[in-house]
C-alpha positions in Angstrom: 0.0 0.0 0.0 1.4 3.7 -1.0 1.1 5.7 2.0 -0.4 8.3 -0.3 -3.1 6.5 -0.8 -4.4 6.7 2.1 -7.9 8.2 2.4 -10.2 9.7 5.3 -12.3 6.3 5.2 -9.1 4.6 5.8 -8.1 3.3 9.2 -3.9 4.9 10.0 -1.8 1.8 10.7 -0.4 0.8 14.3 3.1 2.6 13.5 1.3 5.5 11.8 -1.3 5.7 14.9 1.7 6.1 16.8 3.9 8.8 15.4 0.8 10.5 14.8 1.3 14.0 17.2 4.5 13.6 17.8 7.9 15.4 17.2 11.2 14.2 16.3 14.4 14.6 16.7 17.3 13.9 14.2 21.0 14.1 14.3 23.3 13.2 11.2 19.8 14.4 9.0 21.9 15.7 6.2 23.8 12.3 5.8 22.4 9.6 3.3 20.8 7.3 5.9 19.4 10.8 7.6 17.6 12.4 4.6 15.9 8.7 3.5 14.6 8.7 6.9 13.4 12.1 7.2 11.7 11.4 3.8 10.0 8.0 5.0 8.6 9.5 7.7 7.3 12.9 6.2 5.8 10.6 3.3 4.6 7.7 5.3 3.6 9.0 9.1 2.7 12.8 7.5 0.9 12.9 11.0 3.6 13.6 13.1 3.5 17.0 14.5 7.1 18.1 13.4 10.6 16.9 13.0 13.5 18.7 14.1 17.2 18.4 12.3 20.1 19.4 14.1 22.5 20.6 11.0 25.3 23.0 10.6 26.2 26.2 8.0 28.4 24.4 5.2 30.1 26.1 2.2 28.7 29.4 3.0 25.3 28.1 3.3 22.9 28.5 6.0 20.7 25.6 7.1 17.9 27.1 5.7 19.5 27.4 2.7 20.7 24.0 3.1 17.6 22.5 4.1 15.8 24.1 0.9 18.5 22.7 -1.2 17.7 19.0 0.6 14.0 19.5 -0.2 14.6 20.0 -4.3 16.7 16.6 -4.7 14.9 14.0 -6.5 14.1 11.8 -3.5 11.7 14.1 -2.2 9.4 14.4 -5.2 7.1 12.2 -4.0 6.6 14.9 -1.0 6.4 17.4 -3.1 3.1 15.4 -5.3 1.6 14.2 -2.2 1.4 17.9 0.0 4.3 20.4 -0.3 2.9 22.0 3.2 4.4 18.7 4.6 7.9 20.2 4.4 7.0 22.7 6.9 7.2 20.4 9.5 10.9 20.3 9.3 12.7 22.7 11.5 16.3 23.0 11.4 18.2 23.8 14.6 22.0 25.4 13.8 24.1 22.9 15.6 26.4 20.4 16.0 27.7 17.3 18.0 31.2 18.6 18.2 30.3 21.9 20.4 29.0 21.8 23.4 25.9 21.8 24.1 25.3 20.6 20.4 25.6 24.1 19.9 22.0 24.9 20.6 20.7 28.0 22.9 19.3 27.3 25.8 15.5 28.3 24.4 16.4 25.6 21.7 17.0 23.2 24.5 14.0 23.6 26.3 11.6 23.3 23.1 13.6 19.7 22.7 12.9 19.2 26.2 9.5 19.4 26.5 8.3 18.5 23.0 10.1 15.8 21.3 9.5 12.1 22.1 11.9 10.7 19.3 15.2 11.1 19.2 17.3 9.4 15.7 21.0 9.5 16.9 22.4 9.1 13.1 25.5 11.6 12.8 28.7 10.6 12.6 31.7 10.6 10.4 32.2 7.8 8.2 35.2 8.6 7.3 37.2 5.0 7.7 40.5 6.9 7.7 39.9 9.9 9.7 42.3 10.6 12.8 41.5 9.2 16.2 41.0 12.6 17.9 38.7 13.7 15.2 36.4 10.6 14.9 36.2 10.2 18.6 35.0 13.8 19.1 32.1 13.1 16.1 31.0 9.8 17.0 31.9 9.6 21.1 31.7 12.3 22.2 28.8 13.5 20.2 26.8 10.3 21.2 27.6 11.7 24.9 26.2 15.3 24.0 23.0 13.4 22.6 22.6 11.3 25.7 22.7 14.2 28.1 20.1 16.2 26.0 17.6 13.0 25.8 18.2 12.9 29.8 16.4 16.1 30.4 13.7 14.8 27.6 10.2 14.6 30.0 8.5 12.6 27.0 11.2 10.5 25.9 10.1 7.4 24.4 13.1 6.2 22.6 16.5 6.9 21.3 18.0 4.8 19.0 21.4 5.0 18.6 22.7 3.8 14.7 26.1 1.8 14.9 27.5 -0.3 12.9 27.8 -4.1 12.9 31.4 -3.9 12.4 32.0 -2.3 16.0 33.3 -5.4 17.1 35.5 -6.7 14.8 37.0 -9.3 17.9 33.4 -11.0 17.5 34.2 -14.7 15.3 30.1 -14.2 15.2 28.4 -11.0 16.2 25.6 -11.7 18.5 22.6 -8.6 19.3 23.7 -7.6 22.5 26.8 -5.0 23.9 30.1 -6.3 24.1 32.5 -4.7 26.3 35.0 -2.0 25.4 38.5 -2.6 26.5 38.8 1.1 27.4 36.2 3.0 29.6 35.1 5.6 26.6 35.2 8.6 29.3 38.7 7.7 29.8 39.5 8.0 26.0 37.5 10.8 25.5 39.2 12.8 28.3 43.2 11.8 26.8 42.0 13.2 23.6 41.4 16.7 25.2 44.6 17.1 26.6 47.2 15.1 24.8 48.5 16.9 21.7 47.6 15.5 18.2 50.7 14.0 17.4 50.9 12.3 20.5 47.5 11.3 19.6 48.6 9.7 16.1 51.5 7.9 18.2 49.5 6.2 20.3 46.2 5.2 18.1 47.6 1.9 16.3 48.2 0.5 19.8 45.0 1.8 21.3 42.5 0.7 19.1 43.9 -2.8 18.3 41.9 -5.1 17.0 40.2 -2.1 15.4 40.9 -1.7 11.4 40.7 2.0 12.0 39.3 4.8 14.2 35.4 4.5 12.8 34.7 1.1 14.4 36.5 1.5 17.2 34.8 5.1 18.4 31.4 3.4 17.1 32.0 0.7 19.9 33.2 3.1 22.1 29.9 5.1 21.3 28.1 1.9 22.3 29.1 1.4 25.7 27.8 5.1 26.6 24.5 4.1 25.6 24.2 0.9 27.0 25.4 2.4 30.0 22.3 5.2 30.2 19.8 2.2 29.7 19.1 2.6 33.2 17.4 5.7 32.7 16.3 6.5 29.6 14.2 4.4 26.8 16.6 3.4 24.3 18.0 1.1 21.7 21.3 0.2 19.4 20.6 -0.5 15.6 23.9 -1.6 13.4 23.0 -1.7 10.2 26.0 -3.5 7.7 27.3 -1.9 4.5 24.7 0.1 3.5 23.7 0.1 -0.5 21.6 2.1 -2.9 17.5 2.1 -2.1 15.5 -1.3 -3.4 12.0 1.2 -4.2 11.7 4.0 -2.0 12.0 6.6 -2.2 13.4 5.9 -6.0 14.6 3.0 -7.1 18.5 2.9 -7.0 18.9 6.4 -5.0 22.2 7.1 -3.9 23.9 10.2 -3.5 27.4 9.2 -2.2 30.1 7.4 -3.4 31.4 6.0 -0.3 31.4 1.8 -0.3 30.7 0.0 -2.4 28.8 2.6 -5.0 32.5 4.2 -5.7 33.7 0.8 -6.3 30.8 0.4 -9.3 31.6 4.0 -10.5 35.3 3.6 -10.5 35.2 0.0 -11.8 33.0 1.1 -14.9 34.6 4.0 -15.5 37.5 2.2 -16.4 40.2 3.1 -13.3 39.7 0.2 -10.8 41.2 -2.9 -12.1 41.8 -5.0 -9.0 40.4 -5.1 -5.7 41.8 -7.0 -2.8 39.0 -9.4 -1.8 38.1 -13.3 -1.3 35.2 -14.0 -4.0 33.8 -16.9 -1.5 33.1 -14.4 1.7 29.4 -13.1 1.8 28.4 -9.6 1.4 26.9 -8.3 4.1 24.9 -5.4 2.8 21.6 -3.6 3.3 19.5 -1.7 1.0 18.9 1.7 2.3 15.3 1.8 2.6 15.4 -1.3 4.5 17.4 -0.2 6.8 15.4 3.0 7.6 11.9 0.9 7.7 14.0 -0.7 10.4 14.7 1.6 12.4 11.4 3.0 12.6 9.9 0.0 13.8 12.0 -0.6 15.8 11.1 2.8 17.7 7.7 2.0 18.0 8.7 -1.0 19.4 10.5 0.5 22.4 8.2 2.9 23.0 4.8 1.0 22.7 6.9 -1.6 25.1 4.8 -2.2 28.2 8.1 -4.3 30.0 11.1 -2.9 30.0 13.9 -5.3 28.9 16.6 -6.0 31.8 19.3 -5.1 28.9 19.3 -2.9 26.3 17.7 -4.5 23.1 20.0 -4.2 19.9 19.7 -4.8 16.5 21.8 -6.2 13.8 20.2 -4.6 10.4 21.4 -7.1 7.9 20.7 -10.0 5.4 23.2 -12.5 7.1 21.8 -15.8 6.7 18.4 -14.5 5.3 19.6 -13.6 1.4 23.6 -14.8 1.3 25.5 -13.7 -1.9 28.8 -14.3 -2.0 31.4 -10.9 -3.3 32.1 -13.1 -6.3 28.3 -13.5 -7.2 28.0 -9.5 -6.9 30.7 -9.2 -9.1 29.7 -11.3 -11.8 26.3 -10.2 -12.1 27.2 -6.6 -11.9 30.0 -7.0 -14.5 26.9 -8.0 -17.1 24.6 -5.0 -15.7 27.4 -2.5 -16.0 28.0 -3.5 -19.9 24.4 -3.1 -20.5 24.4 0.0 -18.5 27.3 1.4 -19.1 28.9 4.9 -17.8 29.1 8.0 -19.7 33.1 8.6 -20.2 34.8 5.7 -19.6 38.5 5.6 -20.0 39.2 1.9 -20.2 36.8 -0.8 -21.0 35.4 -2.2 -17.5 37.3 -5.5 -17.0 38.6 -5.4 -13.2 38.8 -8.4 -11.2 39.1 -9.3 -7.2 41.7 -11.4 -6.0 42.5 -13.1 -2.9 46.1 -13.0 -2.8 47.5 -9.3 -1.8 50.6 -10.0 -3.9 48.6 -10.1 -6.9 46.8 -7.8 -6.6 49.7 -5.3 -5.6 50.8 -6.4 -8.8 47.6 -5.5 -10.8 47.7 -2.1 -9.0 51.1 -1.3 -10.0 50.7 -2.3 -13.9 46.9 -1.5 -14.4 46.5 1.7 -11.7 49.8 3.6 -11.2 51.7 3.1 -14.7 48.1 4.0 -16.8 47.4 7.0 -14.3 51.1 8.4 -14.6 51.3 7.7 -18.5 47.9 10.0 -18.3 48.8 12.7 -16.3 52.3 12.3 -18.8 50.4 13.0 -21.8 47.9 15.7 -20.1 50.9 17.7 -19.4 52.2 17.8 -23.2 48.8 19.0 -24.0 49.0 21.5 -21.6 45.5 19.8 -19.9 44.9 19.6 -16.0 46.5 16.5 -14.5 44.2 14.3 -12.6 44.3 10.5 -12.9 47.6 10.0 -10.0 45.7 12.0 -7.7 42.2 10.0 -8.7 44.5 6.8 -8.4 45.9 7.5 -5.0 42.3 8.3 -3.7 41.0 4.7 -5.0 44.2 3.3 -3.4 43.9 4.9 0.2 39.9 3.6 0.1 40.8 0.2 -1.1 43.7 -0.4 1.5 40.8 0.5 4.2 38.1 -1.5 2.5 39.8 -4.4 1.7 40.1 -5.5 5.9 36.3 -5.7 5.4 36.3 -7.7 2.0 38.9 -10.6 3.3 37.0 -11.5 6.2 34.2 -13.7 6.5 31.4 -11.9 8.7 28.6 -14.1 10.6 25.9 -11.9 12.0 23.5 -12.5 14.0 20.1 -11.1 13.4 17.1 -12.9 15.2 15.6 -10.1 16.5 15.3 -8.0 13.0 13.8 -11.3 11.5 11.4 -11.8 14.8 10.5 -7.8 14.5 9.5 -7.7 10.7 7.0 -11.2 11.9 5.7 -8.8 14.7 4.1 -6.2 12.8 0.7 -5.9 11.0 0.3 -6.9 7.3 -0.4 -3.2 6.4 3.0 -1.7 8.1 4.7 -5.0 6.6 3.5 -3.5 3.2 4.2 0.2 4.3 7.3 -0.4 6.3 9.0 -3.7 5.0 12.0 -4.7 6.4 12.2 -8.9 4.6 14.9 -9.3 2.1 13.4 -12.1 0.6 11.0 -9.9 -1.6 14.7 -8.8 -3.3 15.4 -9.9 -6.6 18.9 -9.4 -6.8 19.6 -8.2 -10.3 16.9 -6.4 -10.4 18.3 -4.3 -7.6 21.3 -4.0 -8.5 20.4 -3.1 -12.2 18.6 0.1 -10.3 21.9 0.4 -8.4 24.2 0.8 -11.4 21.1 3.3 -13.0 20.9 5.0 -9.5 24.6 5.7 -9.2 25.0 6.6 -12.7 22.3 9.2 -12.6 22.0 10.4 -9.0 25.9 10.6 -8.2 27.6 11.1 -11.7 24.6 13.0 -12.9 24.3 11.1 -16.2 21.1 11.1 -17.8 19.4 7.8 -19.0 19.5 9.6 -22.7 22.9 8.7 -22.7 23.2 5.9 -22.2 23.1 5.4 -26.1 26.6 6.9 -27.1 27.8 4.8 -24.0 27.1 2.1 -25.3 29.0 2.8 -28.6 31.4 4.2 -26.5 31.8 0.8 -24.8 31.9 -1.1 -28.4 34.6 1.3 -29.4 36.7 0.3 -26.1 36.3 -3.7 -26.5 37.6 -3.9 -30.4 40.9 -4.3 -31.0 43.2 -1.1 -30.1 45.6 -1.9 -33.3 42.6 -1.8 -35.5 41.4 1.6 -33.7 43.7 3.8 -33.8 44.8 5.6 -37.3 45.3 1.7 -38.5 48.3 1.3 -36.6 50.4 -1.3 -38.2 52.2 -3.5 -35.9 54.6 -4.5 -37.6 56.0 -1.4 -38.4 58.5 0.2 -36.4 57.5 3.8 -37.2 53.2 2.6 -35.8 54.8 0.6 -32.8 52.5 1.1 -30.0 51.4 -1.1 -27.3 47.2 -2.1 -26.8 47.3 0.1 -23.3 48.9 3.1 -25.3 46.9 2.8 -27.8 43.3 2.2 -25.7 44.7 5.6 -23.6 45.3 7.5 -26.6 42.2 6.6 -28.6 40.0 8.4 -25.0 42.0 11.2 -24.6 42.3 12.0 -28.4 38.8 12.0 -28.1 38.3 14.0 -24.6 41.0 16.9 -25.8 38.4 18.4 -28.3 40.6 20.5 -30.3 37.4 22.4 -32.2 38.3 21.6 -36.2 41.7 22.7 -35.7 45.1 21.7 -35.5 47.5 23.1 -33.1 49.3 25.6 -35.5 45.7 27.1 -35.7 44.9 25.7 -39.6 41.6 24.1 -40.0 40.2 20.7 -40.3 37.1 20.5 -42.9 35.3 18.4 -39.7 34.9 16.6 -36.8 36.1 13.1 -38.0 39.2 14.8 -39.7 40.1 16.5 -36.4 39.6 13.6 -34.1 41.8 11.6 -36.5 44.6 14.7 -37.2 44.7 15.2 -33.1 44.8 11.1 -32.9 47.7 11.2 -35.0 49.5 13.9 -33.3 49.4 12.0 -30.0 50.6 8.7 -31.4 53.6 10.2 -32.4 54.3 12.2 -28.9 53.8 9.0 -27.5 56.5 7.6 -30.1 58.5 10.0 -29.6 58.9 9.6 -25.5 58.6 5.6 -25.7 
């Protein structure tokens, strides 16, 4: 059932009778998991009395600004069909969990105080590689900031706090419950107050061992405070796993950042990712977007319609372990097929990357297939006096694979009975409005609307072109002796190798020299030019090889 369809004569569901009145609270609003939420529930429980977001200025902008900006993205349009009054009910607060305070006034305060029963802890950074110092302040300390506003909350009825279910990286199998931290988070948080930053960056690979890297091991941190203010206040720990493009709502496919695995599908069909460290026979253990937000606000009903409290705090692991397994090597495979049929706009080398298990291989692949292309680019960018780009682009792809790959190499077992036991609790009308079962997922299906939704939503490429792509993607997979200005071989004075001559054949193409050549006479047209500035690159290329 749409949620738009409902009528006067219809009777609001259990989880739409509840949020009915009510306002909200949301941290991390701006973020993708954030603005799906605040979507759902504007759409789906348009009810609710109001929401408030806790964002700060960026850019220049104001969050009024900002929040106008949020409300024109695609994702909303259904919003915007059903009632455009509804986003009225969104009230930004200028804030932010590293200041104290959250860096909200005192009148601010109070209005949270007495009004909001809801509180959605969802900010953090997600940055995998970001210093210890600055991901504890974002995701510990700002989880403490939450916790002492929700205490003076006289109408609290839940907090749910999103982790992650790779906060415990120890676990051989992660069950739903808190594990304890090896440090007392107060104590960490009050070392990276006084210690100076580089004593900071001394001591981190020590402290946070077994931790891959400061996110998980300040989202575990994070964990503890909560589970610690279970005593006195209503709340409850979600960890979603990797989380992927929306399976239908609000669009089909809607993404609108490329961290994870959607810059792995961008960069692997543009061309520039050739090898990835991972072991084809682990599971991937993702969830759809949407999912993951229907989720979470069942869950909060669940906590707050609760007549028992549970003796500990209940927690949720938001993923399709167990209930939809596909191995890493089954996503690539199928999305290797999708990606030809849908390919990107611009691609620079025809979509051929592999994973492999062994890191000395794929160190190998890297340094033949990444780094010599990339500097071979830049090389011939700088004879043509063009900005220089692919090193830089490479070294980015590098850094996020060397953080990714601990996650790709590891087989993860995840509990999740009390996801599977909450989606059999609710009613058949929130199972239709809110569904949270990944068996309804057909997987290529989904990820055909990922590859669409990352091609038009992140690189902004319009389905229109997909046509020259696809020509574009013929040209790439014939034969690059046969391509380019009929090299010969066999002749000394034509020598050029396929990966020279692939490279060439794009950038001849992407250097657009307008009908004339570069001592300014003219070409009678396009083909002419594209062939004239084709031959003038073969023989720079000759000439430096």
């Amino acid at each position: 059932m749409c949620c738009n369809k409902r009528t006067a004569m219809d009777q609001a569901s259990e989880i739409q009778s509840f949020y009915s009145g009510r306002s909200i609270f949301i941290t991390g609003a701006s973020g993708l998991m954030g603005k799906v939420l605040l979507e759902k529930l504007l759409y789906c429980c348009s009810d609710l009395k109001c929401i408030y977001i806790l964002l700060r200025q960026k850019r220049g902008r104001s969050v009024e600004a900002r929040v106008d900006d949020m409300f024109k993205l695609p994702m909303f349009h259904r919003v915007r069909k059903l009632n455009p009054a509804l986003m009225e009910k969104v009230v930004p607060m200028e804030g932010d969990v590293t200041l104290d305070n959250l860096g909200l006034d005192e009148q601010q305060r109070k209005t949270l105080a007495e009004e909001v029963s809801i509180v959605y802890h969802c900010a953090a950074t997600l940055r995998l590689e970001a210093k210890l110092k600055d991901a504890v302040e974002m995701n510990t300390v700002g989880t403490s900031r939450v916790l002492e506003l929700c205490g003076t909350m006289k109408g609290l009825k839940c907090l749910l706090h999103l982790s992650t279910a790779f906060c415990h990286v120890d676990q051989d199998e992660l069950g739903e419950r808190v594990y304890e931290a090896n440090e007392d988070p107060r104590d960490v948080m009050r070392m990276i107050q006084w210690m100076d930053e580089d004593a900071i960056n001394l001591v981190t690979p020590k402290l946070i061992e077994p931790h891959p890297n400061t996110y998980t091991y300040s989202k575990r941190l994070a964990e503890t405070l909560v589970a610690d203010e279970y005593a006195t206040l209503p709340c409850a720990i979600a960890r979603p796993s990797i989380v992927t493009p929306a399976w239908k709502e609000p669009l089909p496919g809607w993404v609108d950042s490329l961290n994870g695995p959607v810059g792995l599908i961008v960069a692997g069909s543009k061309g520039v990712l050739r090898s990835m460290h991972c072991n084809g026979n682990y599971h991937a253990q993702v969830v759809p977007v949407d999912l993951a937000i229907n989720a979470l606000i069942v869950i909060s009903v669940k906590i707050g319609t609760a007549k028992e409290k549970p003796k500990k705090i209940p927690v949720y692991n938001i993923t399709q372990s167990g209930v939809v397994p596909i191995t890493w090597g089954e996503v690539l495979e199928k999305g290797k097929k999708i990606a030809h049929e849908y390919p990107f706009d611009g691609a620079i080398w025809y979509p051929d990357g592999d994973i492999r298990s062994s890191k000395f291989v794929h160190e190998l692949f890297v340094f033949f297939f990444h780094l010599i292309p990339a500097y071979f680019i830049d090389f011939l960018m700088l004879l043509f006096r063009q900005k220089r780009f692919m090193v830089r682009i490479q070294r980015r792809i590098s850094d996020g694979l060397e953080v990714l790959q601990y996650f790709t190499t590891r087989e993860w077992i995840f509990h999740n009975t009390n996801l599977i036991n909450l989606s059999n609790e609710v009613t058949p009308k929130d199972k239709e409005l809110f569904p949270i079962d990944f068996y309804n997922i057909e997987i290529v299906t989904y990820m055909t609307d990922v590859v669409l939704g990352a091609r038009q939503y992140c690189m902004k490429e319009k389905l229109d072109t997909l046509p020259r792509a696809r020509r574009h993607l013929k040209m790439l997979m014939r034969r690059p002796t046969q391509r380019v200005c009929n090299v010969n071989p066999t002749n000394r004075n034509d020598r050029i190798d396929c990966s020279t001559a692939i490279l060439t054949t794009r950038l001849s193409t992407k250097l657009k020299w307008n009908g004339f050549s570069r001592t300014g006479q003219p070409i009678p047209n396009r083909r002419k030019a594209i062939l004239h500035s084709r031959e003038n690159l073969s023989r720079a290329v000759l000439k430096f090889t």
